[in-house]
C-alpha positions in Angstrom: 57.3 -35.2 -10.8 59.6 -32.4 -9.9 57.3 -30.0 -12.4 54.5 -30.3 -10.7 55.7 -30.2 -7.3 57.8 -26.9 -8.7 53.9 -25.4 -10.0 51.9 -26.5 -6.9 54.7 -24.4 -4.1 53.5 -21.3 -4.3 49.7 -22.5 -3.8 50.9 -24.7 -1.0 52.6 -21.5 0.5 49.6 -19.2 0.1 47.3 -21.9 1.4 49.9 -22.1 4.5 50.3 -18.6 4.9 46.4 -18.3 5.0 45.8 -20.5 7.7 48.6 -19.3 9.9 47.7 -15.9 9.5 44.0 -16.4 9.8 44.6 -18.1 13.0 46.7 -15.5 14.4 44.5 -12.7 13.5 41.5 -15.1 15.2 43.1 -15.5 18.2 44.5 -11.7 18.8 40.7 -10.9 17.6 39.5 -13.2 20.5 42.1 -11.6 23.1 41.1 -8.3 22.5 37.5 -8.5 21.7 36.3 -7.6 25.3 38.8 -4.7 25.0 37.1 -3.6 21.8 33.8 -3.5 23.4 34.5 -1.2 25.9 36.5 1.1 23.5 33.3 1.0 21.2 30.8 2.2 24.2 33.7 4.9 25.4 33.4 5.8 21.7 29.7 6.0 21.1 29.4 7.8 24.3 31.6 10.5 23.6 30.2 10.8 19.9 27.0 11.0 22.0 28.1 14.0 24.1 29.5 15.6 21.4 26.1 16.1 19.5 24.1 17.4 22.2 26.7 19.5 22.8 28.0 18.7 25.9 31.6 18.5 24.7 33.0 19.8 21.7 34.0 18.1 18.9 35.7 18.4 15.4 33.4 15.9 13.0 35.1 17.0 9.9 38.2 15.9 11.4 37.4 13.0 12.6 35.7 12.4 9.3 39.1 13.0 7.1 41.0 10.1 9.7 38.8 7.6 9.1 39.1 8.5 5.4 42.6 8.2 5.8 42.7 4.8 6.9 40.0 3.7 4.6 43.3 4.2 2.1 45.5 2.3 4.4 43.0 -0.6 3.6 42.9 0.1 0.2 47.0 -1.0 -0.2 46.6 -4.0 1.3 43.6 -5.2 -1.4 45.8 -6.9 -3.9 46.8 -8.9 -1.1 43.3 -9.4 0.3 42.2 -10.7 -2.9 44.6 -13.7 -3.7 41.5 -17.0 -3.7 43.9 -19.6 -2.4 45.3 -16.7 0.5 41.4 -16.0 1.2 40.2 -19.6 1.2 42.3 -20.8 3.5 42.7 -17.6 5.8 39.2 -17.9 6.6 38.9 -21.1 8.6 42.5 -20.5 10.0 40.6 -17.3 11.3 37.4 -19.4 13.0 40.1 -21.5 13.9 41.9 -19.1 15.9 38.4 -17.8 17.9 37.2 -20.9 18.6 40.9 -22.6 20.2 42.7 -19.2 21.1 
């Protein structure tokens, strides 16, 4: 008995790491969605004055950031790609938007 319990931890942590995290990333998602909304208009209006010229901006540069943390999301796919992690992340997630 004490085998299997011994092989079935670590899938019981992952599974319970999953849906804790997935409901804490739901909920903070939930809290600051309105936030992001606004930030997104601010942003396409700006990207929108910058290409008729109204203000000047640097698109290369602004290019090479988001390239740059295109790689921070890069490190964290080993983690991203555990099934049991994933599985249970996911409704811990919805979880978190629909009761945060």
């Amino acid at each position: 008995m004490s085998e299997s319990l011994e092989s079935i931890t670590p899938l019981l942590y992952s599974v319970g790491v999953g849906i804790i995290g997935g409901f804490l990333v739901g909920y903070i998602v939930k809290k600051i969605l309105n936030l992001a909304i606004i930030l997104g208009v601010f942003t396409l209006g700006i990207f929108y004055l910058g290409q008729i010229n109204v203000i000047n901006l640097n698109f290369e540069e602004i290019t090479a950031s988001i390239s740059s943390f295109e790689n921070v999301i890069q490190t964290f796919t080993p983690l991203i790609t555990s099934i049991p992690f994933v599985g249970s992340f996911f409704p811990g997630f919805l979880g978190g938007l629909r009761y945060g």
